[in-house]
N, C-alpha and C positions, 0 to 999 in steps of 0.2 A: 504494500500500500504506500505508493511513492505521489501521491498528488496534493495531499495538503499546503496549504498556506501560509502554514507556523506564525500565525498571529501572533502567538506571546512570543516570538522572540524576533520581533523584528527592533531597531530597523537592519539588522544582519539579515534577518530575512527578506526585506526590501529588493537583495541583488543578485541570492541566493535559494536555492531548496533546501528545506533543512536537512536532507538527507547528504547535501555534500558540505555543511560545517564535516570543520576535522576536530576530529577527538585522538591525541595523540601522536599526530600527526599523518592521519588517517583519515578519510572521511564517513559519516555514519556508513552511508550504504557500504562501503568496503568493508566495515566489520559484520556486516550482517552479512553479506556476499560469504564472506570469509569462515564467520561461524555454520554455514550452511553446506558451505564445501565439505568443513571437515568432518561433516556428517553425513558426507555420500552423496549430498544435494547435486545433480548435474546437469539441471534444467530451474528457471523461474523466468516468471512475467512480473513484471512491475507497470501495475496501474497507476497512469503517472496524469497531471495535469495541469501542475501549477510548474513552470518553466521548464517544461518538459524535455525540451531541445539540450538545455544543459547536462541534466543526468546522462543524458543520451549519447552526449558528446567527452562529457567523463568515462563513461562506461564502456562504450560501445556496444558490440553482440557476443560478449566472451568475459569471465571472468573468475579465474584460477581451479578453469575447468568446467565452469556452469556456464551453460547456454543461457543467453538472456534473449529476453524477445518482449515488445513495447505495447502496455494496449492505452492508447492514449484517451482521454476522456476530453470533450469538446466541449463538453460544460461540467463542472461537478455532479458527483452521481451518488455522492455519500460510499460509506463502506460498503452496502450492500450492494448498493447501485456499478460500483465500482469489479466487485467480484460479478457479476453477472456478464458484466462487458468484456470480462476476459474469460466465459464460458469456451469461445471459441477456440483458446489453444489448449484447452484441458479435455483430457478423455470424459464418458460420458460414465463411465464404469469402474473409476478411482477416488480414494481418497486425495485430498491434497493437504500442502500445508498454506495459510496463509500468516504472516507476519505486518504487523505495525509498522510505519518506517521508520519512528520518533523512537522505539525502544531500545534499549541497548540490553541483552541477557544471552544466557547462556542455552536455549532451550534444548532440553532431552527427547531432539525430534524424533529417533526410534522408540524409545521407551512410551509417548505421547501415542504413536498411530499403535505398540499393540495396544495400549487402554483403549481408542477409538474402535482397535478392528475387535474388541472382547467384547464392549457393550452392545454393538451394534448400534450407537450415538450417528446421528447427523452431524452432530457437532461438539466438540470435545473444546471448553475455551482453557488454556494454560494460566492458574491460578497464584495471584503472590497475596501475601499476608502484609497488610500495609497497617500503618498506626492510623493511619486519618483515611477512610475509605472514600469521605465526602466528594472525592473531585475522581471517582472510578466509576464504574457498573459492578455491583457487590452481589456475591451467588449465594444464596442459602442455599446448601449442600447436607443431602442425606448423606447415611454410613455408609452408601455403596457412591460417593460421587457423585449421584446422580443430582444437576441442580436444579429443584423445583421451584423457584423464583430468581430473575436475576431483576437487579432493581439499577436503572441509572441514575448517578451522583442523587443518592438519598442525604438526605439529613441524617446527621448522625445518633440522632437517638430511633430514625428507621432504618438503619443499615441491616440486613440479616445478619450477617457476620461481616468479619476485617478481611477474608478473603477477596480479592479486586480482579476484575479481567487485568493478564498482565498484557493482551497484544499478540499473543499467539495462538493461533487454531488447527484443529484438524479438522476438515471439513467434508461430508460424503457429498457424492455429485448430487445427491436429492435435494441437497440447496437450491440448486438452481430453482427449484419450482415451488419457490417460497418468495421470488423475488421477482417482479414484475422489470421487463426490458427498458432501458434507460429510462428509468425513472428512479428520482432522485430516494433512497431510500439509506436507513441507519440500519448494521445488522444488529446495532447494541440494543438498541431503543423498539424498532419494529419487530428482527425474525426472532432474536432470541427467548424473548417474552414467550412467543408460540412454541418453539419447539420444548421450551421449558415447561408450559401448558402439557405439553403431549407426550412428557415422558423421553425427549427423542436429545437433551442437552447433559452434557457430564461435564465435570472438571477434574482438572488432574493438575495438583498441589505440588508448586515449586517455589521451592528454596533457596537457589542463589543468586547472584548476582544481579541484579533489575534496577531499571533507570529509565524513568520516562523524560527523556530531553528536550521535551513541547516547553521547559521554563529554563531562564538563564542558570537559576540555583543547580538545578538538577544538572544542567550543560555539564557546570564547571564543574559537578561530583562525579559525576561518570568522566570527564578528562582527570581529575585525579586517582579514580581510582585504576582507571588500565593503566596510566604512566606508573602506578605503582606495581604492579605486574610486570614492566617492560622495565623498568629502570628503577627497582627499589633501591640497591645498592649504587649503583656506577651510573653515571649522565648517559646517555644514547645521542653521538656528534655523529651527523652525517659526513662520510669522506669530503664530501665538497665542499663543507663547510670550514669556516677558518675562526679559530680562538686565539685570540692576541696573548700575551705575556701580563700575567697579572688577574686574567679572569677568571673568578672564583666560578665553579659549578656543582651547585647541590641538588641530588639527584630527590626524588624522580625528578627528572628531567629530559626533555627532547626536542633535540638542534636538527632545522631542516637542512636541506640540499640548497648550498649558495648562500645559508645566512653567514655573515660578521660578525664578532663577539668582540668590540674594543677592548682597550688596556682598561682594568680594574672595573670591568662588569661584574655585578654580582647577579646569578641567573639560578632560579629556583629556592624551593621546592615547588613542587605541582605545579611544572611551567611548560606548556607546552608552546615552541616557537615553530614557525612556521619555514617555510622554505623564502633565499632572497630576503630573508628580514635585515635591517641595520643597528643592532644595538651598539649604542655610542659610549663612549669613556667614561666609566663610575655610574653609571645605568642599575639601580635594583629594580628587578621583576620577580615578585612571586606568587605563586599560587590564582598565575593568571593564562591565558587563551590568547596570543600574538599569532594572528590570522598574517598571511603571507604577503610580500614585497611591502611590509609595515618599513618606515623608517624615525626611529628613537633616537632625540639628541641627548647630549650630553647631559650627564648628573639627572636624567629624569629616573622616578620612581613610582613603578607602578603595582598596585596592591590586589587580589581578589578581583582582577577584571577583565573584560573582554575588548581585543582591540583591530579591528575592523581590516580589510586586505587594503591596502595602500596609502595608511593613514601616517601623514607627517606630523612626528611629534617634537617640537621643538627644545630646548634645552633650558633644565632649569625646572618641567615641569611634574608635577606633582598628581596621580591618581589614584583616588583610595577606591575600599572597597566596593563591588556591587556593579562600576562603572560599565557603559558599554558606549564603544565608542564604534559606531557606522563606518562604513568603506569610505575610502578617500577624503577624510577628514584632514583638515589643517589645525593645529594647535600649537599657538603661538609660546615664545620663551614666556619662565618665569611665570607661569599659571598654574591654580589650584584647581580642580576640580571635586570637590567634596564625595562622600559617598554617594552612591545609585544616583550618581548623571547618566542621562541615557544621549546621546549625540547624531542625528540623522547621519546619511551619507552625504558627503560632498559641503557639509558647512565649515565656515570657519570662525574660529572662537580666538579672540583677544583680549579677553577678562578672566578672571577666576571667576567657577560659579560656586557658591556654595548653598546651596539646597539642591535639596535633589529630584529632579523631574526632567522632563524631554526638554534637548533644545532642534528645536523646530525649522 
């Protein structure tokens, strides 16, 4: 499910599909791609909508052994609407799996389809245990899995349980005939209510790793936590990349292909740099997202934030946390920006702001 608009995280999503922010120095869809592979996957379609042409042109039709192939939607069609449309490159007599494109997890996609092929479920949705269910679709689940109500973002005092759709499915092709042809439909909200009516819905409860990256918060926790997998001990320096004499690196950390690290940069924890980036002389960044051909001048310091692909940042200046700063922005020396400034694309800023809200 690659068509979304990623509202809560614009304006990076202004120029961008959320599926190709990088996490790690990776973009989501390549870890999904990637997690899919190593589970035998060597076919998927991605219903795509929202900049379509992009993905498509990151991707291609191949991807570490998985055939990719495009079903483009010409107006949004919702999730269900969306699976329906790509009825055509699916057999008529398989399960499949469908995935989220905002989530980041580890799914047990064979262990998932035999629970789907034992109950005889139309639809098996992958299950995480969350504190706050308010912003999911929540399953009340019998002994045997099977979910007899699923409720979307309930009130918390009507949640069934803390159980949440995590984003993953195993779906039988009898879907199809639960969903009317390009017409705009939710499988959260409209098909699953009914098949949970009829007996025909189960869940199957996972435990690890989960991250829905539709918010900046979440962004930057799933970029910390696989940097921390990939580089908990030692920084991860791309050969291309060049580290001046003097620059401290605290891992997790990860230098793209082509960036510069001046004299007495200090770079991490949980930083991930992009490729082509410029960090300049006495420069601290941690525990922040430096989107690629960014250029940072001297003695600037940036804290917990996100910092947009080609954004010139001048010397001297100062970003705390929460910040997210749009593509192509100009930020003049000697300025503060306080925490959760959000900064369109392409504006330029000659003041410090300190409160925090969009600058427009």
């Amino acid at each position: 499910m690659a068509g979304g608009f990623g509202t809560r995280l614009r304006p990076l999503s202004c120029s961008r599909p959320k599926l190709l922010f990088s996490i790690a120095g990776r973009s989501i869809i390549e870890w999904i791609l990637h997690q899919l592979s190593e589970n035998g996957v060597d076919e998927a379609i991605l219903a795509t909508n929202y900049l379509a042409d992009m993905i498509k042109t990151h991707l291609g039709r191949a991807y570490e052994g998985i055939s990719l192939h495009y079903s483009l939607e010409e107006k949004p069609l919702g999730t269900a609407g969306a699976i329906k449309r790509a009825e055509r490159f699916l057999g008529n007599d398989e399960n499949f799996l469908v995935l989220n494109g905002d989530i980041i997890s580890s799914p047990p996609v064979k262990k998932m389809l035999q629970k789907h092929s034992s109950t005889n479920a139309i639809a098996t949705i992958m299950l995480h245990e969350a504190e706050d269910p308010t912003h999911f679709g929540v399953a009340d689940l019998s002994r045997s899995s099977r979910i007899r109500r699923f409720v979307e973002k309930p009130r918390l005092k009507d949640a069934p349980s803390r159980w949440i759709n995590a984003g993953v499915y195993v779906l039988s092709s009898q879907i199809f005939g639960y969903i009317k042809p390009e017409r705009r439909t939710s499988i959260e909200r409209e098909v699953f209510p009914i098949l949970a009516s009829s007996g025909g819905l189960y869940g199957y409860k996972y435990t690890g790793e989960w991250f829905d990256i539709g918010r900046f918060e979440e962004y930057r926790r799933a970029n910390a936590a696989i940097l921390s997998r990939l580089s908990k001990t030692k920084p991860v320096v791309d050969p291309k990349a060049k580290v001046r004499t003097g620059a401290k690196l605290i891992p997790p950390l990860i230098i793209g292909s082509g960036s510069v690290i001046r004299e007495n940069a200090i770079l991490g924890p949980n930083t991930s740099v992009g490729e082509t980036v410029l960090v300049g002389e006495e420069c601290k960044i941690s525990d922040s997202v430096i989107f690629d051909k960014a250029h940072l001048g001297r003695c600037t310091s940036i804290t917990g934030s996100i910092v947009g692909e080609g954004v010139v940042i001048g010397d001297n200046v100062k970003i705390e946390a929460g910040c997210v700063i749009g593509d192509h922005v100009l930020l003049h020396d000697n300025i503060t920006l306080k925490s959760s400034v959000t900064v369109c694309p392409h504006k330029e800023v000659h003041r410090s702001i300190r409160h925090s809200g969009m600058v427009t």
